[in-house]
C-alpha positions in Angstrom: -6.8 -21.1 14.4 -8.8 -17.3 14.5 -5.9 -16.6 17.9 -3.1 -17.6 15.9 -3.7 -14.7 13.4 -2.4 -12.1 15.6 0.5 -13.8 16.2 0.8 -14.9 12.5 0.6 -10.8 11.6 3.8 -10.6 14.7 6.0 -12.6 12.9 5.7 -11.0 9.8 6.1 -7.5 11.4 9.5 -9.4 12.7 10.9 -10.8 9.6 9.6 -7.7 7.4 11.9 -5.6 9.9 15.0 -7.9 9.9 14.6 -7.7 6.4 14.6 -3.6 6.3 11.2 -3.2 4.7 10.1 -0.7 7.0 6.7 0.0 4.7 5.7 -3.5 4.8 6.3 -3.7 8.6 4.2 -0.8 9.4 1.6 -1.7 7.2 1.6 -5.1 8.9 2.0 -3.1 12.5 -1.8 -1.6 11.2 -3.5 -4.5 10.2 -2.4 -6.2 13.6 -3.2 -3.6 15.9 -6.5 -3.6 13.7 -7.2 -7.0 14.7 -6.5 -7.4 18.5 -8.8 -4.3 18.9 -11.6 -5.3 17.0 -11.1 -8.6 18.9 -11.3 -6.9 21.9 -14.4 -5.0 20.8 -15.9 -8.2 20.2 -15.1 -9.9 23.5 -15.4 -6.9 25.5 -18.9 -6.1 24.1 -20.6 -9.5 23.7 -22.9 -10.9 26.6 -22.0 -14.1 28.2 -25.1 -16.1 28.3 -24.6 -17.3 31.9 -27.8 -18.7 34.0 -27.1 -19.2 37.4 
């Protein structure tokens, strides 16, 4: 469900475009660029708890 968000945030950028709300689409743009690099943060920054 949490990986569907970006994509979620994508398809509203789409539609807000088609549609010619340019404010909403950029605003939309922010939030999911927002998201895929705190995501990234997160996975990029967390240790793996391997034992080998």
């Amino acid at each position: 469900m949490v990986m569907l968000l970006p994509f979620a945030i994508a398809l509203a950028t789409a539609i807000f475009s088609l549609f010619e709300k340019s404010r909403a689409a950029y605003a939309c743009w922010g939030v999911m660029l927002a998201v895929c690099l705190l995501w990234f943060d997160h996975h990029a920054t967390t240790h793996l708890p391997l034992s080998f």
